[in-house]
Z-matrix of the N, CA and C atoms (Angstrom, degrees):
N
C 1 1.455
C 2 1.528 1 110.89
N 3 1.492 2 119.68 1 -46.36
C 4 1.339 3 129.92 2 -162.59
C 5 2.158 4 96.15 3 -66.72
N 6 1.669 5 96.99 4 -36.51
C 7 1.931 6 87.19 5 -173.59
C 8 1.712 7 100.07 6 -90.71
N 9 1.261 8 131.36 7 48.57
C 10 1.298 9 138.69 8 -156.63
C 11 2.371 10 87.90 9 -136.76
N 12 1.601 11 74.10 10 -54.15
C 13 2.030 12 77.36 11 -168.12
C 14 1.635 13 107.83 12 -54.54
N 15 1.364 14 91.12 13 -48.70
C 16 2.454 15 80.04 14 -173.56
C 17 1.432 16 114.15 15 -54.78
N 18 1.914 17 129.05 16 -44.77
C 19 0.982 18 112.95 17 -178.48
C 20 1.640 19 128.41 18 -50.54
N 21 1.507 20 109.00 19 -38.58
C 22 1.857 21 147.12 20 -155.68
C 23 2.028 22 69.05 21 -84.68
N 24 0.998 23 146.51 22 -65.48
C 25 1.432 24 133.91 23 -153.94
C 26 1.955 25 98.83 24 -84.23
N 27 1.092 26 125.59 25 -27.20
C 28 1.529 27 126.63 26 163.19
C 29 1.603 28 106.19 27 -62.23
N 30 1.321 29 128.46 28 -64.19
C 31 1.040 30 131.37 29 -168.73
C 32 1.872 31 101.33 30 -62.25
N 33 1.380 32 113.38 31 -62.49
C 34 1.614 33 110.89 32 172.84
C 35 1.653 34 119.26 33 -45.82
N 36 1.395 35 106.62 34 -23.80
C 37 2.079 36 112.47 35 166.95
C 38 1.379 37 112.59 36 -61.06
N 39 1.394 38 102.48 37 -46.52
C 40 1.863 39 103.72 38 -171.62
C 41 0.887 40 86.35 39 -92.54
N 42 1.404 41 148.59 40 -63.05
C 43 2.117 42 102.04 41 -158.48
C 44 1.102 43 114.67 42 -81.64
N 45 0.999 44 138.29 43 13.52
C 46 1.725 45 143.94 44 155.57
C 47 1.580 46 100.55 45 -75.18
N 48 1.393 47 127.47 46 -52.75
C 49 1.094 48 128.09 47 178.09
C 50 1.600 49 127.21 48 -80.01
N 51 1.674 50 107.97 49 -2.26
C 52 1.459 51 100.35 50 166.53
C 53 1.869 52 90.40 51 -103.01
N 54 0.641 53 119.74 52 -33.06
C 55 1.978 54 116.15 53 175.10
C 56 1.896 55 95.08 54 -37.78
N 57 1.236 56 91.85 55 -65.16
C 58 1.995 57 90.31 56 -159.18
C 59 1.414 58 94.27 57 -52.18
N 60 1.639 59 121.90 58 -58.32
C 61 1.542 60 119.84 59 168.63
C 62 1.529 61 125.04 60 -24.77
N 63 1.151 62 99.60 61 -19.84
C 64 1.646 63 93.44 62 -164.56
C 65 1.579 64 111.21 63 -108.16
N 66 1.619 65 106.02 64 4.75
C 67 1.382 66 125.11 65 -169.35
C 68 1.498 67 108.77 66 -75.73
N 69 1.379 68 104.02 67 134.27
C 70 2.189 69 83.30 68 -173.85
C 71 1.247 70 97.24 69 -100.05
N 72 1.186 71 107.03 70 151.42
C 73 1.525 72 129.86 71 -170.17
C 74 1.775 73 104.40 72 -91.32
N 75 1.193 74 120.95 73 153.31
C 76 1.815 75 122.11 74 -155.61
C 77 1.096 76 87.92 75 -66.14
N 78 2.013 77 138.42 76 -22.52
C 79 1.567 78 118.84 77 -168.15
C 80 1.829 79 100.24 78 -73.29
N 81 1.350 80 103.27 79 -49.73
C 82 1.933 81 116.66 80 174.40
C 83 1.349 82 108.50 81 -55.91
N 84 1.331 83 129.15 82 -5.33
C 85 1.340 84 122.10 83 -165.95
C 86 2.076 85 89.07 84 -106.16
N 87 1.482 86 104.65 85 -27.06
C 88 1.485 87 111.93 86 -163.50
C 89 1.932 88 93.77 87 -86.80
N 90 0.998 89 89.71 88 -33.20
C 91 1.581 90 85.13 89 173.73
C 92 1.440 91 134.94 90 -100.16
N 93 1.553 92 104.71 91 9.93
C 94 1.601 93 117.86 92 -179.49
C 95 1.692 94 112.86 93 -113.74
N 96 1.460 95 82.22 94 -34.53
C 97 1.716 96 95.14 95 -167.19
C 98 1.524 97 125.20 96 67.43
N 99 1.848 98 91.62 97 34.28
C 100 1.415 99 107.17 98 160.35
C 101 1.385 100 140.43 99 -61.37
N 102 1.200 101 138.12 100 141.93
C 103 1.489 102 134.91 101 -169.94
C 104 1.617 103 93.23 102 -52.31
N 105 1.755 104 100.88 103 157.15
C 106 1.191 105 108.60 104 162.13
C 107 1.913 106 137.59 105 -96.72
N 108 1.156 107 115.15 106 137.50
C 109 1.143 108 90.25 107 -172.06
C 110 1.625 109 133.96 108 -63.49
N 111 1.177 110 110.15 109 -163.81
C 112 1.897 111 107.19 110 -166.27
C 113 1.322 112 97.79 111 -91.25
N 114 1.829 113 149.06 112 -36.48
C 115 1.273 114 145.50 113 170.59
C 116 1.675 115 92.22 114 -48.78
N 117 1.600 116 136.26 115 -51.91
C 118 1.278 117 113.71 116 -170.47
C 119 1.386 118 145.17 117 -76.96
N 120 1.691 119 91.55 118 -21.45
C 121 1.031 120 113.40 119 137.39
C 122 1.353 121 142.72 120 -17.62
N 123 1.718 122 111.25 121 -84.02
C 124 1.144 123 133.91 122 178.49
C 125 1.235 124 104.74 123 -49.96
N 126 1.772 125 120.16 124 -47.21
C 127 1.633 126 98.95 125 -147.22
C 128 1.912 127 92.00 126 -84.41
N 129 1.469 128 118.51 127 13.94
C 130 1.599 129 94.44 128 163.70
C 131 1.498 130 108.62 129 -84.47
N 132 1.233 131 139.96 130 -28.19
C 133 1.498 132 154.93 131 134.21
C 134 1.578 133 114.04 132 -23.78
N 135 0.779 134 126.09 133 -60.22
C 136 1.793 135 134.23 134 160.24
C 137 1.504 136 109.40 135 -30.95
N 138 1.476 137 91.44 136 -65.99
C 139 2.180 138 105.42 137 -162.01
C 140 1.569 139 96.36 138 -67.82
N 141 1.282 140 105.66 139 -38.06
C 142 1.845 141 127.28 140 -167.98
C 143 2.251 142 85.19 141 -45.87
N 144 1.196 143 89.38 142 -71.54
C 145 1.239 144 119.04 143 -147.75
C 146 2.077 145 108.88 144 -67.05
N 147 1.600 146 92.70 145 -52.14
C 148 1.549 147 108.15 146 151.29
C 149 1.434 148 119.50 147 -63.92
N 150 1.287 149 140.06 148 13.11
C 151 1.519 150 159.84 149 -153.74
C 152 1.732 151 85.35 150 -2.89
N 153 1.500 152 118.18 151 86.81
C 154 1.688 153 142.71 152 -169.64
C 155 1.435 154 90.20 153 -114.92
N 156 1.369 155 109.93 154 151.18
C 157 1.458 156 120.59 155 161.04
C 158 1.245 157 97.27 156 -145.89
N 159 1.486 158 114.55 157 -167.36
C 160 1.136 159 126.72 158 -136.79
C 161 1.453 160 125.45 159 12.70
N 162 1.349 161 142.14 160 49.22
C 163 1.079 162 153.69 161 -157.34
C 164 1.974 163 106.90 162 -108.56
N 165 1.167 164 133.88 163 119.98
C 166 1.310 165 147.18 164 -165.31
C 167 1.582 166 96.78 165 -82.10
N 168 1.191 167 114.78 166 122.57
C 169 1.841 168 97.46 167 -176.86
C 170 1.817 169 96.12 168 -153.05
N 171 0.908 170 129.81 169 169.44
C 172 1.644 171 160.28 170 -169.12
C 173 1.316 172 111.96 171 -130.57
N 174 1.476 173 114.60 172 168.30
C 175 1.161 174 110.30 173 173.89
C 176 1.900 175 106.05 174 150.26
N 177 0.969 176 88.79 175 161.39
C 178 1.861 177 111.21 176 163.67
C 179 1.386 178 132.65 177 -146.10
N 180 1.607 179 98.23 178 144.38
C 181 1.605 180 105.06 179 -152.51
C 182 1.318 181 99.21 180 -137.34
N 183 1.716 182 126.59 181 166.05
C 184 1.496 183 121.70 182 148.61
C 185 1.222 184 127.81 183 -120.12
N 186 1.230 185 105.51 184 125.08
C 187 1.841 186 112.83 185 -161.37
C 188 1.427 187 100.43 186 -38.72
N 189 1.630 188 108.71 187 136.27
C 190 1.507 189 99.86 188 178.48
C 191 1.955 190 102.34 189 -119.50
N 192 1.466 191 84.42 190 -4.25
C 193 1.651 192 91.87 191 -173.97
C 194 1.978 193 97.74 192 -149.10
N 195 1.394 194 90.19 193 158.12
C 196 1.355 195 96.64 194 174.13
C 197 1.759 196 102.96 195 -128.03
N 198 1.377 197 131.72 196 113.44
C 199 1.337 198 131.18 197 -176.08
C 200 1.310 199 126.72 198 -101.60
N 201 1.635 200 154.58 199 141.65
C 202 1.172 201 157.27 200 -153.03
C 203 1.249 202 91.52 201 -62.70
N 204 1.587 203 118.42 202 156.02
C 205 1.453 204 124.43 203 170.09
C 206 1.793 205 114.99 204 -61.38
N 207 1.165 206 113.96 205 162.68
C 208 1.138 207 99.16 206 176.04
C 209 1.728 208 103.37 207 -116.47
N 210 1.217 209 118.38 208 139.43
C 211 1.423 210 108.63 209 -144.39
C 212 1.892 211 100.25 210 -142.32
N 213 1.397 212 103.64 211 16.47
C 214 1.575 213 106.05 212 170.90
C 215 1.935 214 106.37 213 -101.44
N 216 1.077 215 90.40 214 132.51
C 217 1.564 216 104.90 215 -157.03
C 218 1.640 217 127.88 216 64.49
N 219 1.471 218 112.49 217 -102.39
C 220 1.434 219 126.68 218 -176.25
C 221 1.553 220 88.26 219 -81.54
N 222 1.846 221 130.15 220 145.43
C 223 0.932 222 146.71 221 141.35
C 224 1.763 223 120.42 222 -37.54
N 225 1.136 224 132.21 223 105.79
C 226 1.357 225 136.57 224 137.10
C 227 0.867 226 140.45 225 -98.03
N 228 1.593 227 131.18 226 145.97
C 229 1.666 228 140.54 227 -162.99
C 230 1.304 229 94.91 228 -111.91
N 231 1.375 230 135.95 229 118.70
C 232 1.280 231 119.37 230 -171.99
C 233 1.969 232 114.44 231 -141.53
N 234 0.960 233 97.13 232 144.00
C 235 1.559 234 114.49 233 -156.26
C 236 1.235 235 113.31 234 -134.47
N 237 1.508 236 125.17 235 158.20
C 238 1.588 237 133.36 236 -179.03
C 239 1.325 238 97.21 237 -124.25
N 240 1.663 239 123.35 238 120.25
C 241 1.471 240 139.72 239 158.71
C 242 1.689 241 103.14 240 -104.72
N 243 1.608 242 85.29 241 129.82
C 244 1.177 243 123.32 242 -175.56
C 245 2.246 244 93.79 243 -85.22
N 246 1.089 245 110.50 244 141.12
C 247 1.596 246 93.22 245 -170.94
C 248 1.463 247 88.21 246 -127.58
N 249 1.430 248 131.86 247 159.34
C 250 1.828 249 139.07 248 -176.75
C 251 1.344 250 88.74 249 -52.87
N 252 1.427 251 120.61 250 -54.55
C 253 1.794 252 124.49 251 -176.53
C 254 1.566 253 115.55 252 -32.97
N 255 1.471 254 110.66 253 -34.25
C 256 1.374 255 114.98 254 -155.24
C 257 1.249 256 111.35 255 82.66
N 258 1.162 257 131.45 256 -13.66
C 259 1.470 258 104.05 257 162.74
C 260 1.504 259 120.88 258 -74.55
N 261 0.973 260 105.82 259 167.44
C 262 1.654 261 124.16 260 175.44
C 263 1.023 262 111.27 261 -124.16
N 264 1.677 263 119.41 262 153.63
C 265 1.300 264 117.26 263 -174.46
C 266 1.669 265 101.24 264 -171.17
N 267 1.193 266 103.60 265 140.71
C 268 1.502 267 123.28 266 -151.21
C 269 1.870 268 101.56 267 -90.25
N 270 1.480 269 116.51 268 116.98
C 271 1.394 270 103.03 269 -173.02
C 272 1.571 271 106.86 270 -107.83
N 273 1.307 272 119.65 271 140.02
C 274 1.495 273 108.49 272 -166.35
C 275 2.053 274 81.45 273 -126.59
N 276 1.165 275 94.13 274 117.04
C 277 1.420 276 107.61 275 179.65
C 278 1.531 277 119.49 276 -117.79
N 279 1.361 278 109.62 277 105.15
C 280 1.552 279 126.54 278 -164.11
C 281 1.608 280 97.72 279 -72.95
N 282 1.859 281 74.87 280 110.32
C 283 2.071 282 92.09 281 175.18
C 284 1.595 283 116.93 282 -87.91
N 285 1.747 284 113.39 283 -4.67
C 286 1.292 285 97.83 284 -176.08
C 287 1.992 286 100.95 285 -102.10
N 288 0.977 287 90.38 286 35.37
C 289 2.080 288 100.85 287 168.92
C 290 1.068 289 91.72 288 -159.08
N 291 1.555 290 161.47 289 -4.81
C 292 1.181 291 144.98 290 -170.66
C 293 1.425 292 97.58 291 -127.87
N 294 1.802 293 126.56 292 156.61
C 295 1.473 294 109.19 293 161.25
C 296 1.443 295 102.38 294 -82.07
N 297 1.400 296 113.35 295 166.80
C 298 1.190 297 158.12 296 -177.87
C 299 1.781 298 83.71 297 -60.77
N 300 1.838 299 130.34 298 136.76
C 301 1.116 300 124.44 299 139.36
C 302 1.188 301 115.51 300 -86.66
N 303 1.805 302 132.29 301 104.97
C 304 1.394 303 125.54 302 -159.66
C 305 1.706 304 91.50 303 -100.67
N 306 0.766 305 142.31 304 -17.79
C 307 1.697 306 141.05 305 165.02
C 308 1.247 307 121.68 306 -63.42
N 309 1.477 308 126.21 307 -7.28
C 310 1.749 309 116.95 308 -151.67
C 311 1.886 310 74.14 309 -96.82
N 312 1.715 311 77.55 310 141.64
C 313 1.265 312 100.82 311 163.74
C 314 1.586 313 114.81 312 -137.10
N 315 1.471 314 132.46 313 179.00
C 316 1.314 315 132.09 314 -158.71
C 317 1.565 316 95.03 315 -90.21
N 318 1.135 317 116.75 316 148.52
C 319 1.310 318 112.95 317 -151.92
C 320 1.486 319 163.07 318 63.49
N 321 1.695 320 79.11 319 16.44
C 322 1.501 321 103.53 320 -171.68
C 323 2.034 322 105.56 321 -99.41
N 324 1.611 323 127.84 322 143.41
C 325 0.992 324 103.86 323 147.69
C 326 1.746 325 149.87 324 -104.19
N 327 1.570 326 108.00 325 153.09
C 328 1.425 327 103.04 326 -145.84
C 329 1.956 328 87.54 327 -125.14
N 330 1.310 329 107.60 328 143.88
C 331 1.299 330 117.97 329 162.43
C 332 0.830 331 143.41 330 -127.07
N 333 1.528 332 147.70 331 120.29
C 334 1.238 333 150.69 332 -131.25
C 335 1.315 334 144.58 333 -143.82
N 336 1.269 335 146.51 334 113.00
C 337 1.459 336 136.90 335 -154.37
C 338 1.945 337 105.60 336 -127.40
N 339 1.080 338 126.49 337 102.50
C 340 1.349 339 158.35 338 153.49
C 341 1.659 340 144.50 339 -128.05
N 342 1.127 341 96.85 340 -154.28
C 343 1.585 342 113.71 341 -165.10
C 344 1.382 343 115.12 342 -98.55
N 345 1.302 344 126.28 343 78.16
C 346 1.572 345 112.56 344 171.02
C 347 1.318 346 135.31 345 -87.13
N 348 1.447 347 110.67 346 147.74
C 349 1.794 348 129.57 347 -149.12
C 350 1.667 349 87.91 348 -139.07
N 351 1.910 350 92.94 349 102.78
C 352 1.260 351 101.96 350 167.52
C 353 1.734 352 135.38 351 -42.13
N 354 0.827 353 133.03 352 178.51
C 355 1.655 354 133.05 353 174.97
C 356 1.437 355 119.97 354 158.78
N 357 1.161 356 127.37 355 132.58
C 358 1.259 357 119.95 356 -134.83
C 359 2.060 358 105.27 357 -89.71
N 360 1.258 359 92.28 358 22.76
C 361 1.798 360 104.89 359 168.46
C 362 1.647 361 115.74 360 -120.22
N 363 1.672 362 110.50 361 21.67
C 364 1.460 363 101.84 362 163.51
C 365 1.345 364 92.58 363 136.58
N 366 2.002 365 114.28 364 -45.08
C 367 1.768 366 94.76 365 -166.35
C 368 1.486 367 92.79 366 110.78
N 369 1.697 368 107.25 367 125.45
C 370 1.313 369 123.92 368 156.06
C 371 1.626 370 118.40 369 -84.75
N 372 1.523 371 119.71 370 149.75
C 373 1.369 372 97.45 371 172.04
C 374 1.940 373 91.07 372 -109.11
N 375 1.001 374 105.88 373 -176.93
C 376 1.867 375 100.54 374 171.72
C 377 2.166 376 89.85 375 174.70
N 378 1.223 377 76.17 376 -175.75
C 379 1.774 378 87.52 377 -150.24
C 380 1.473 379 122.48 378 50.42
N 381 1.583 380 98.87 379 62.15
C 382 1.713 381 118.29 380 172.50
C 383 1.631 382 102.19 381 -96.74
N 384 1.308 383 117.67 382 42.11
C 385 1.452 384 120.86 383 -178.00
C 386 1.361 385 126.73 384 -150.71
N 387 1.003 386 145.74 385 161.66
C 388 1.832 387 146.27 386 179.24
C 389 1.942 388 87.96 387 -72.73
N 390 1.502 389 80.78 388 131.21
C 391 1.657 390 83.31 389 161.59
C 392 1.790 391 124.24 390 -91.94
N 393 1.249 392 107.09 391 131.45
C 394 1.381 393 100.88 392 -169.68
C 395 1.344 394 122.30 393 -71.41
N 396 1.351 395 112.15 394 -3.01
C 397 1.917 396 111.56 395 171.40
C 398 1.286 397 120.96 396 -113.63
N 399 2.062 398 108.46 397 7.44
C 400 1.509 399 118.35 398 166.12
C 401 1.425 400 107.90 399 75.00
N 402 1.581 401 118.93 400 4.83
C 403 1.279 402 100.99 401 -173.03
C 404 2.357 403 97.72 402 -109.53
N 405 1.096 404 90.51 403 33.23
C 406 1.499 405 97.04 404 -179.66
C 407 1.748 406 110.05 405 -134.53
N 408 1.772 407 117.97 406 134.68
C 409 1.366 408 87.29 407 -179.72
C 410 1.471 409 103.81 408 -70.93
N 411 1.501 410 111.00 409 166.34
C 412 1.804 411 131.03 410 157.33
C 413 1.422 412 108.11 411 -29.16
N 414 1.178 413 123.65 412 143.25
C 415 1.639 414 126.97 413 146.81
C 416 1.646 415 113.07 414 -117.45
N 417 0.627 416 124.62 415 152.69
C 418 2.231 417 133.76 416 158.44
C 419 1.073 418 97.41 417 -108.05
N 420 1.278 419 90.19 418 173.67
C 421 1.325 420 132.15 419 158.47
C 422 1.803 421 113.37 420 -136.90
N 423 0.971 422 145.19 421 138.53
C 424 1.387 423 136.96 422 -172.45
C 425 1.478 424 107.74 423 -139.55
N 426 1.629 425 113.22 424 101.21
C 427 1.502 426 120.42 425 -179.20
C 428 1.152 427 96.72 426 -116.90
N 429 1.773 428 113.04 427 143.63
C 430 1.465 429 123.69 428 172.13
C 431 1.507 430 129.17 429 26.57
N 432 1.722 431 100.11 430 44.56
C 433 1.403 432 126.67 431 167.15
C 434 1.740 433 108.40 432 79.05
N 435 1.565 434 106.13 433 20.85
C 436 1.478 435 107.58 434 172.11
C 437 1.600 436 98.04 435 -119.76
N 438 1.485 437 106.76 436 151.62
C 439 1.382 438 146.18 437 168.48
C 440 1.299 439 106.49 438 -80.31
N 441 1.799 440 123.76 439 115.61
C 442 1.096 441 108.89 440 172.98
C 443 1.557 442 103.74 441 -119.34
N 444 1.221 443 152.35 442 64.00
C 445 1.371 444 150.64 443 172.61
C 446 1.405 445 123.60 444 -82.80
């Protein structure tokens, strides 16, 4: 039994270690439009809940609403994602540095990596875009296998 355990703990190393291997990393996740995992999940639930802002978060949702632009100062495209969590959360996506998503419709799913700003109806996310002076990280948005930053 005892020359039985090292092989059974070699074999349990590698498929533990091709699993983590096989984990996509947020750049493979930005270019696949893979589900997100449950830590990224959570921490919009965390900030939600810790009422946190400026908080960097990911995620996927399905448009449950489509809302008028918001058009005082900087341009926003702005939308309500419905998330598996049940939360919702309001995405304000800057169209005068980002393109315009002119396809999203209600019921579509959309995925997203930005800036969330607590509020006591779910939380905006915003900086879903490349910052133009490099001193901000990137955000997406990723609808129907397009990159919108």
């Amino acid at each position: 039994m005892r020359k039985l355990l090292l092989p059974l703990a070699i074999v349990a190393a590698v498929f533990l270690y091709q699993r983590w291997e096989a984990t996509p990393s947020r750049t493979e996740f930005q270019e696949t439009g893979a589900a997100v995992s449950t830590a990224e999940a959570d921490a919009i639930a965390e900030a939600f809940e810790g009422q946190q802002s400026g908080v960097e978060v990911s995620g996927t949702g399905t448009v449950s609403r489509i809302l008028g632009d918001d058009v005082e100062g900087d341009r926003h495209q702005r939308f309500i994602l419905a998330l598996d969590s049940g939360h919702t959360l309001l995405i304000a996506h800057n169209i005068d540095v980002a393109p315009r998503i002119d396809s999203l419709a209600v019921g579509d799913e959309v995925a997203f990596h930005g800036v969330y700003e607590w509020n006591d109806r779910g939380g905006v996310v915003h900086w879903t875009h490349h910052d133009p002076q490099g001193q901000h990280e990137a955000g997406w948005i990723r609808h129907r296998g397009q990159a919108y930053q």
